[in-house]
LOZA-698928 format. One record per residue: x, y, z of N, C-alpha, C, O, CB in turn. Coordinates in Angstrom, 3 decimals. Glycine has a CB too. Layout:
n_px=X&n_py=Y&n_pz=Z&ca_px=X&ca_py=Y&ca_pz=Z&c_px=X&c_py=Y&c_pz=Z&o_px=X&o_py=Y&o_pz=Z&cb_px=X&cb_py=Y&cb_pz=Z
...
END
This chain:
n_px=128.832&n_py=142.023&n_pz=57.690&ca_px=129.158&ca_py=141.498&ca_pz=58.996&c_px=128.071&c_py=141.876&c_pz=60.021&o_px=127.612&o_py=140.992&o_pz=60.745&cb_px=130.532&cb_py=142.018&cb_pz=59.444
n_px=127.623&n_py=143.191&n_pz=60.120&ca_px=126.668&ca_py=143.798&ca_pz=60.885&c_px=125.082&c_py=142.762&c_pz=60.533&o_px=124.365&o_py=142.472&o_pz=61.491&cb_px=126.645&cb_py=145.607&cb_pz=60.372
n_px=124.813&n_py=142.433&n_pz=59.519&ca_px=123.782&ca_py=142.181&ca_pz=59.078&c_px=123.881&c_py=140.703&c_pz=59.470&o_px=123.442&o_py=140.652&o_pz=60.619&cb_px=123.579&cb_py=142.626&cb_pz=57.714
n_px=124.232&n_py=139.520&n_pz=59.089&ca_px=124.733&ca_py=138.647&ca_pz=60.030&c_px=124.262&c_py=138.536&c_pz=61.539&o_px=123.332&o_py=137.937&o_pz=62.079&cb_px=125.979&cb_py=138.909&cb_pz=60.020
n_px=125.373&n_py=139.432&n_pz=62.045&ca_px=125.428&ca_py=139.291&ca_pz=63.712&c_px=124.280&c_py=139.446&c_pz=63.829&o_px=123.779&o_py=138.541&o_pz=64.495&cb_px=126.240&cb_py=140.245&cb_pz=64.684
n_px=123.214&n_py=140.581&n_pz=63.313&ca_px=121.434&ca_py=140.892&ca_pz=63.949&c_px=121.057&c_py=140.167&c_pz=62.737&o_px=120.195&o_py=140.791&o_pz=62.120&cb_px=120.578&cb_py=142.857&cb_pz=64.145
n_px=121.408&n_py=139.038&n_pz=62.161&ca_px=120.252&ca_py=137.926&ca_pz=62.011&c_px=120.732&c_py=136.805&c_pz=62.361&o_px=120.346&o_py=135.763&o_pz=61.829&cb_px=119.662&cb_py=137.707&cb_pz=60.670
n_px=121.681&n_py=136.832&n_pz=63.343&ca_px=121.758&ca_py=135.649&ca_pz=64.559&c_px=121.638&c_py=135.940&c_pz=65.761&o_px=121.859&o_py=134.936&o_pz=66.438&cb_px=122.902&cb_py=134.959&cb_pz=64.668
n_px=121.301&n_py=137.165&n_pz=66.614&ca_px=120.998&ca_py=137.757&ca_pz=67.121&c_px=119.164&c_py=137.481&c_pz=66.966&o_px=118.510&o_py=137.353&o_pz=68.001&cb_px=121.789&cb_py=138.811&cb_pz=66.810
n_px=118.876&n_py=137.453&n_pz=66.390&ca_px=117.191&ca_py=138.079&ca_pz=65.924&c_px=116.917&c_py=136.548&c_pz=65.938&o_px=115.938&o_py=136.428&o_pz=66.674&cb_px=116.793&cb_py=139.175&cb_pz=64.048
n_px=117.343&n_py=135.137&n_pz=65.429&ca_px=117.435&ca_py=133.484&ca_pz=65.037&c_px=117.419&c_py=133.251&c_pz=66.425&o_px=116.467&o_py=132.618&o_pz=66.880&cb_px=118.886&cb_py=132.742&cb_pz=64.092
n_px=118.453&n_py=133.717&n_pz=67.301&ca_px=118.393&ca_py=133.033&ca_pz=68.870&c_px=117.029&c_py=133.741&c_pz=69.395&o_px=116.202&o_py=132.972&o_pz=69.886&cb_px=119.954&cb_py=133.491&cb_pz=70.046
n_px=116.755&n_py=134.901&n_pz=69.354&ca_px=115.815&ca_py=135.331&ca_pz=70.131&c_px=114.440&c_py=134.466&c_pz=69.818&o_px=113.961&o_py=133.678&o_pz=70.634&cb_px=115.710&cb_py=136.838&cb_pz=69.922
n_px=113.908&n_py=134.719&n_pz=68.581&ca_px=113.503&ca_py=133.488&ca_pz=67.903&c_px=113.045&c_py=132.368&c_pz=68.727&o_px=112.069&o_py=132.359&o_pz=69.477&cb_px=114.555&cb_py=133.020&cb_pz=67.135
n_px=113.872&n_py=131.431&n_pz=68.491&ca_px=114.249&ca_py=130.320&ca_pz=69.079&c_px=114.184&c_py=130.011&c_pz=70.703&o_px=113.768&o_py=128.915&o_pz=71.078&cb_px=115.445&cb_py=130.236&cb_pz=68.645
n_px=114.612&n_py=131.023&n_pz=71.661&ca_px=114.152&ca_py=130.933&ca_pz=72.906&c_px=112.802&c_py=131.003&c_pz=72.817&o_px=112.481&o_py=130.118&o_pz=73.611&cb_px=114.666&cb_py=131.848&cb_pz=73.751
n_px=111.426&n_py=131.616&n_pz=72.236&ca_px=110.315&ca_py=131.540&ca_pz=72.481&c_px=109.758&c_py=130.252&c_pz=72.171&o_px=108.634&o_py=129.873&o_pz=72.500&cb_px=109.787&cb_py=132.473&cb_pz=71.979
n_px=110.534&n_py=129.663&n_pz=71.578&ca_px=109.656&ca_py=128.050&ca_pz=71.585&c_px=110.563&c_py=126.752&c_pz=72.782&o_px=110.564&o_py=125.522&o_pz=72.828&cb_px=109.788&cb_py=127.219&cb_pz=69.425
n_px=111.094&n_py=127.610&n_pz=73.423&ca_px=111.504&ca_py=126.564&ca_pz=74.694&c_px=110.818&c_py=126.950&c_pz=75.862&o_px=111.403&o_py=126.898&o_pz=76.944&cb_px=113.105&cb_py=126.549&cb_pz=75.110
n_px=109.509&n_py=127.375&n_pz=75.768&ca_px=108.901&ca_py=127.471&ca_pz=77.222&c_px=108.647&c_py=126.296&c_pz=77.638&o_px=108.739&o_py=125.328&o_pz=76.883&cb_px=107.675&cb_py=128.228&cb_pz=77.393
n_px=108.341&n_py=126.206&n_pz=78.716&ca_px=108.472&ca_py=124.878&ca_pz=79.855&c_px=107.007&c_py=124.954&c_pz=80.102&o_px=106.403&o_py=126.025&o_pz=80.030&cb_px=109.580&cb_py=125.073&cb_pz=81.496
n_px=106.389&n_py=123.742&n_pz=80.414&ca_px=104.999&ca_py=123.632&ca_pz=80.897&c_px=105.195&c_py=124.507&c_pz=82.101&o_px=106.097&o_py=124.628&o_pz=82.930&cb_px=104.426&cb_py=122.066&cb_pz=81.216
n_px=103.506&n_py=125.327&n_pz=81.811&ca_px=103.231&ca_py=125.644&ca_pz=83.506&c_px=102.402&c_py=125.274&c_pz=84.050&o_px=101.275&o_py=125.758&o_pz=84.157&cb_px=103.057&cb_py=126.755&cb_pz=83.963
n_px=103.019&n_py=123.941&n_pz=84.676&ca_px=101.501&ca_py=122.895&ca_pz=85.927&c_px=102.458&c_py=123.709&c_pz=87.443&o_px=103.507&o_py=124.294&o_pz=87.710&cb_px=101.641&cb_py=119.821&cb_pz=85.953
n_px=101.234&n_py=123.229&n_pz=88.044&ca_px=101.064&ca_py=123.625&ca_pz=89.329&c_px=101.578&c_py=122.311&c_pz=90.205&o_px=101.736&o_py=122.404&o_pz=91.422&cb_px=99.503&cb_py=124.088&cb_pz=89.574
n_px=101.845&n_py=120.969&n_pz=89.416&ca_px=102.637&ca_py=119.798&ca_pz=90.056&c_px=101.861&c_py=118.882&c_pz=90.110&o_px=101.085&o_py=119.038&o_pz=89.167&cb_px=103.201&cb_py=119.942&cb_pz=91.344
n_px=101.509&n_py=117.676&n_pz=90.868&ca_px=100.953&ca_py=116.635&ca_pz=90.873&c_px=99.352&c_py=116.528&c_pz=91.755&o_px=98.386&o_py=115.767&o_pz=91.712&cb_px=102.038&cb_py=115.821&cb_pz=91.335
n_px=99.714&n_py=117.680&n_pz=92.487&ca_px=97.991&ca_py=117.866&ca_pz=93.301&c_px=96.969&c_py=117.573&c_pz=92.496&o_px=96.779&o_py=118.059&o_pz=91.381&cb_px=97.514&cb_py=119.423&cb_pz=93.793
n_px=96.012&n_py=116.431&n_pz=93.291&ca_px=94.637&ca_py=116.241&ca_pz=92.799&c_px=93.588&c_py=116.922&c_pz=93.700&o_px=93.463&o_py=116.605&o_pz=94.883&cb_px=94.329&cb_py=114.742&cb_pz=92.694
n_px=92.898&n_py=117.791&n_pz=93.152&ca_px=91.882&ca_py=118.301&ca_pz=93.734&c_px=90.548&c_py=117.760&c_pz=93.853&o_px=89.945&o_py=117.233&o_pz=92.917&cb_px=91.807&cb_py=119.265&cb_pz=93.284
n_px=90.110&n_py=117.899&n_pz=95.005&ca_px=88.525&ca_py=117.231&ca_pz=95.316&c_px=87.472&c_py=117.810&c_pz=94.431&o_px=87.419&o_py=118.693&o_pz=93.575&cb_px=87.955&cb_py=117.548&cb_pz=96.915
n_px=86.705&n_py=117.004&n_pz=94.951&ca_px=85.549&ca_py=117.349&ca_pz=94.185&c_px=84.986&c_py=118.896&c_pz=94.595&o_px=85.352&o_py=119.272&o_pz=95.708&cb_px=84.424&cb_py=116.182&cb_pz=94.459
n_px=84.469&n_py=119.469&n_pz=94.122&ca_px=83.569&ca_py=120.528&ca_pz=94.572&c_px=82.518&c_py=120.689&c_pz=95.646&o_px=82.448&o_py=121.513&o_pz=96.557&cb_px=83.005&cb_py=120.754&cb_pz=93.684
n_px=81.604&n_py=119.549&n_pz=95.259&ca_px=80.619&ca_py=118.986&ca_pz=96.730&c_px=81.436&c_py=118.571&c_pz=97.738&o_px=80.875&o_py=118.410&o_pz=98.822&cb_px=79.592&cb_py=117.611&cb_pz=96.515
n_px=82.970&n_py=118.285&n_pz=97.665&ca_px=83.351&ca_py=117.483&ca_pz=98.783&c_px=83.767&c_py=118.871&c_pz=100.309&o_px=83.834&o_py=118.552&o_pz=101.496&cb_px=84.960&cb_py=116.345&cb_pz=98.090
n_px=83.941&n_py=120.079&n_pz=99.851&ca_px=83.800&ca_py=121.341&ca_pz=100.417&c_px=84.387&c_py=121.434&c_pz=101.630&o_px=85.289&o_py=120.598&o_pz=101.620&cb_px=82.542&cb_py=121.714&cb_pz=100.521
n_px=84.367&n_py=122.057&n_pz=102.788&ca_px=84.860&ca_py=122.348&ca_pz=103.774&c_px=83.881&c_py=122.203&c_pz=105.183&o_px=82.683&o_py=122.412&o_pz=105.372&cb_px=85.347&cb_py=123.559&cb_pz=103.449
n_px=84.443&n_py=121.968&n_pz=105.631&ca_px=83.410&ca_py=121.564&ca_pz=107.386&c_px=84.276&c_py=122.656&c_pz=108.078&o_px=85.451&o_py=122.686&o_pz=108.443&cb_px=83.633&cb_py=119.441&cb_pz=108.463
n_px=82.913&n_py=123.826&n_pz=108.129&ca_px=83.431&ca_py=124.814&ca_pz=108.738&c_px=82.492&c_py=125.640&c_pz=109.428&o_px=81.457&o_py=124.990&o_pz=109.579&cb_px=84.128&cb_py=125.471&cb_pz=107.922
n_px=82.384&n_py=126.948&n_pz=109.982&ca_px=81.312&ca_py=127.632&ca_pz=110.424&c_px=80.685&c_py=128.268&c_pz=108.599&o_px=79.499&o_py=128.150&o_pz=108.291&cb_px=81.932&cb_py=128.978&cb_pz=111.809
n_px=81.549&n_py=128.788&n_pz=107.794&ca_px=81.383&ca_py=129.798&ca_pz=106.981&c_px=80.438&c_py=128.436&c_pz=105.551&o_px=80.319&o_py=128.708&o_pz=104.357&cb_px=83.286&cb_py=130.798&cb_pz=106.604
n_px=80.104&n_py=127.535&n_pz=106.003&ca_px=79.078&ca_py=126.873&ca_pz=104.557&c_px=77.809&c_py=127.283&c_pz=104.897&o_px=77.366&o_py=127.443&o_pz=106.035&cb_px=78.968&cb_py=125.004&cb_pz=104.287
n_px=77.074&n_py=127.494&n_pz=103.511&ca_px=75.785&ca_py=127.094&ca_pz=103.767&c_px=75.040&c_py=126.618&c_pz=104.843&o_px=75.236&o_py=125.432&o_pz=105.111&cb_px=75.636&cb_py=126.427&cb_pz=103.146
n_px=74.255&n_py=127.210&n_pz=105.517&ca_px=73.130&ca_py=125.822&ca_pz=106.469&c_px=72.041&c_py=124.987&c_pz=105.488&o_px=71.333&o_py=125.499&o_pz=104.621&cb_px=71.825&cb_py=126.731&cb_pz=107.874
n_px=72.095&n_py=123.649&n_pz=105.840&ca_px=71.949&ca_py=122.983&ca_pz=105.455&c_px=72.261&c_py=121.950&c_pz=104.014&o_px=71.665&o_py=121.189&o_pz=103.253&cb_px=71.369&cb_py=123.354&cb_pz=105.807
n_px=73.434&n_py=122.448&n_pz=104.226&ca_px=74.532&ca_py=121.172&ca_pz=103.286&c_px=75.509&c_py=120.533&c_pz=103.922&o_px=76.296&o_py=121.124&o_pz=104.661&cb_px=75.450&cb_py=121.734&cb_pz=102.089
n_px=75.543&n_py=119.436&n_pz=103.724&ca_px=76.369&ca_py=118.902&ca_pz=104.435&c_px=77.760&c_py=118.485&c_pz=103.197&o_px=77.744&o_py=118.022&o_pz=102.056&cb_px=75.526&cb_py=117.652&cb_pz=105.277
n_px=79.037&n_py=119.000&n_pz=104.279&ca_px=79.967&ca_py=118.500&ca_pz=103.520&c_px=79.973&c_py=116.927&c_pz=102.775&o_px=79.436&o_py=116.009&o_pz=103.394&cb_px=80.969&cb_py=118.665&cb_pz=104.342
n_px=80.620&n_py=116.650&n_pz=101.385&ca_px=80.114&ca_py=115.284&ca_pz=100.683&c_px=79.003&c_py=114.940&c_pz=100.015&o_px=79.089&o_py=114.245&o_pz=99.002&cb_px=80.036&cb_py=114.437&cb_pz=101.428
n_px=78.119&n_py=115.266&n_pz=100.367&ca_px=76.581&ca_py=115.158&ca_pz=99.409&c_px=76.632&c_py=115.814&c_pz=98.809&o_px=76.562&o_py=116.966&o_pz=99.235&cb_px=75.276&cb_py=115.308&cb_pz=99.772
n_px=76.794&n_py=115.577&n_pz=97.357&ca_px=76.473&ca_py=115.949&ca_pz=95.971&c_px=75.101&c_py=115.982&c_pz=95.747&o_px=74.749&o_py=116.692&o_pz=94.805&cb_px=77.053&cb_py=115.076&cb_pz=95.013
n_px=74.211&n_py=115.383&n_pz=96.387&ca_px=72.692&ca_py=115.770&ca_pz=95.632&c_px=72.479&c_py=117.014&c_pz=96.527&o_px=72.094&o_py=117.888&o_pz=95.750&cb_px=71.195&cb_py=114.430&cb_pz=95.774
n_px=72.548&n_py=117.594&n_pz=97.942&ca_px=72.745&ca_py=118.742&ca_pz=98.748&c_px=73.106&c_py=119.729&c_pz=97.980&o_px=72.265&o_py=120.598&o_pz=97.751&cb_px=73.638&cb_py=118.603&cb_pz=99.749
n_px=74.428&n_py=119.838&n_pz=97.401&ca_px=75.440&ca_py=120.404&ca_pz=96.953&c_px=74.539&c_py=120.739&c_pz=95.447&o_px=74.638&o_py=121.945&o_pz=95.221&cb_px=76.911&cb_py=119.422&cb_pz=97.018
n_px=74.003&n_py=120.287&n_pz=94.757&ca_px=73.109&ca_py=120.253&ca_pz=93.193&c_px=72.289&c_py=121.295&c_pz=93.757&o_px=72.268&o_py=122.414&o_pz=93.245&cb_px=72.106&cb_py=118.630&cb_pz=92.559
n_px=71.463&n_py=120.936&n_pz=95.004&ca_px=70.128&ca_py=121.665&ca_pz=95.467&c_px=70.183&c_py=122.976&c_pz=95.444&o_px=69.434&o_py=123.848&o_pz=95.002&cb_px=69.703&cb_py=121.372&cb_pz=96.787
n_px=71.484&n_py=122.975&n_pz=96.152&ca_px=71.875&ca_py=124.328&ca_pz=96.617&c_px=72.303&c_py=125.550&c_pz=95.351&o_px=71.733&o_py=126.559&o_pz=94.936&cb_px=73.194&cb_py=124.032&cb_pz=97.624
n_px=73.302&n_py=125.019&n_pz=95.091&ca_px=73.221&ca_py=125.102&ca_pz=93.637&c_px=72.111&c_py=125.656&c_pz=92.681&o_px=72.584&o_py=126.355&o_pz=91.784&cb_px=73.353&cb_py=123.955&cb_pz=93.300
n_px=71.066&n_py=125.547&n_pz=92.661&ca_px=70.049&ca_py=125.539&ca_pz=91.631&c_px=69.420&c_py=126.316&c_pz=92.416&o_px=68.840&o_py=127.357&o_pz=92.107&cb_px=69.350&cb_py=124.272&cb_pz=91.085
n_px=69.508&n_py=125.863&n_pz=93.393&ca_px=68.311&ca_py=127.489&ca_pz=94.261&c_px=69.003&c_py=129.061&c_pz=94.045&o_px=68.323&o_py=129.990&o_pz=93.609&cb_px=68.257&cb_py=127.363&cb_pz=96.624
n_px=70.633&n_py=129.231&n_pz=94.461&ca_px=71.128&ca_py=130.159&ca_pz=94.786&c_px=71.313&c_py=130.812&c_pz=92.783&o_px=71.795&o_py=131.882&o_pz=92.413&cb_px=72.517&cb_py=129.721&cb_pz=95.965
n_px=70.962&n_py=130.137&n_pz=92.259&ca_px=71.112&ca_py=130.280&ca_pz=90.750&c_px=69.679&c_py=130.913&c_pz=90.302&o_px=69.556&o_py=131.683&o_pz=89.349&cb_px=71.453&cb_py=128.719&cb_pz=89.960
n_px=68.679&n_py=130.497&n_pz=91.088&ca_px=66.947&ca_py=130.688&ca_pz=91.125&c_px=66.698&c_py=131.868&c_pz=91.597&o_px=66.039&o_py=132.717&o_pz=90.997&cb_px=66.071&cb_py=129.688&cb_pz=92.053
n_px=67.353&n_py=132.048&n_pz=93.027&ca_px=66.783&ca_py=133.284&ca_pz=93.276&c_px=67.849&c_py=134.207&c_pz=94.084&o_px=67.480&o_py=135.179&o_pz=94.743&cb_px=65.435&cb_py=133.066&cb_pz=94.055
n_px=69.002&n_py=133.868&n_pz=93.986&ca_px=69.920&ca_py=134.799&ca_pz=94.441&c_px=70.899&c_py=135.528&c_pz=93.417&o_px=71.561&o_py=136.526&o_pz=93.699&cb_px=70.661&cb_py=134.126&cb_pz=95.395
n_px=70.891&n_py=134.895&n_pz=92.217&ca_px=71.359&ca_py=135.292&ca_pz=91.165&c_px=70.736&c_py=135.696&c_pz=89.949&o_px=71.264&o_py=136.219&o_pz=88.968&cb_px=71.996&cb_py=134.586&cb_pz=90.971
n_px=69.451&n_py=135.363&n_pz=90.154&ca_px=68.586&ca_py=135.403&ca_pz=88.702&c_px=67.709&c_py=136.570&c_pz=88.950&o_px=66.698&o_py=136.619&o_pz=89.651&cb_px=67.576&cb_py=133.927&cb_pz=88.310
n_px=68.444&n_py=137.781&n_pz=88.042&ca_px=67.886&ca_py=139.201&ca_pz=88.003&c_px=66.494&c_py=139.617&c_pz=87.386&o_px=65.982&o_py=140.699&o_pz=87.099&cb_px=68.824&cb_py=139.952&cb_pz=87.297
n_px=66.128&n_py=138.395&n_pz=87.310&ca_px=64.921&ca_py=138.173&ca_pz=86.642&c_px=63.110&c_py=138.244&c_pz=87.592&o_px=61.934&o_py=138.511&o_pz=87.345&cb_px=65.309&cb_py=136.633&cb_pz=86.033
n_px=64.049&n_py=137.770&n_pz=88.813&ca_px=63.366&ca_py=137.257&ca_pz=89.475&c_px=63.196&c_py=138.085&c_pz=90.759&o_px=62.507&o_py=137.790&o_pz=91.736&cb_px=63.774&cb_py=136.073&cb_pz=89.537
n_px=63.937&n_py=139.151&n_pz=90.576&ca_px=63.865&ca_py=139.986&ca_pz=92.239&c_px=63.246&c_py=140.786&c_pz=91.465&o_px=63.136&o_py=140.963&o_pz=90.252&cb_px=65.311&cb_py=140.659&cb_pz=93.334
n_px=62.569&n_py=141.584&n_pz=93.147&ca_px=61.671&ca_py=142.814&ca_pz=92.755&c_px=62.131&c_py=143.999&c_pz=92.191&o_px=63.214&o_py=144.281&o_pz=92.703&cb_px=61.046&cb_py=143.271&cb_pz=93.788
n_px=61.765&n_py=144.860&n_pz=91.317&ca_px=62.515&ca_py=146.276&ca_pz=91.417&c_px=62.537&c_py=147.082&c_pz=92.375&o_px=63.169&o_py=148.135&o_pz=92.282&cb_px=62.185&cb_py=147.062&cb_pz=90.622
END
């Protein structure tokens, strides 16, 4: 009887782990990345929307603000 009850006991527990529910965040579509914020705190000289701006910038701050390669010791 004991043995039973904790292997229906142990079958439900089981079984709840394959009823998880998706986890979305809902129907929000998010912008693009270049499409950014018009604010004091961007970059100077990018303008919110320009993707070729947005590439430039990009590739510079990758060139020489990030690339440990490239600063002095």
């Amino acid at each position: 009887m004991m043995k039973r009850l904790s292997l229906m006991v142990l079958s439900v527990a089981a079984l709840t782990a394959c009823g998880e529910k998706a986890q979305t965040l809902g129907t929000k579509k998010d912008a693009t990345a270049f499409s950014g914020a018009e604010n004091a705190f961007v970059a100077t000289g990018w303008t919110a929307g320009d993707k070729n701006s947005w590439e430039q910038h990009l590739r510079a701050r990758a060139q020489y603000g990030q690339n440990d390669n490239s600063r002095a010791p």
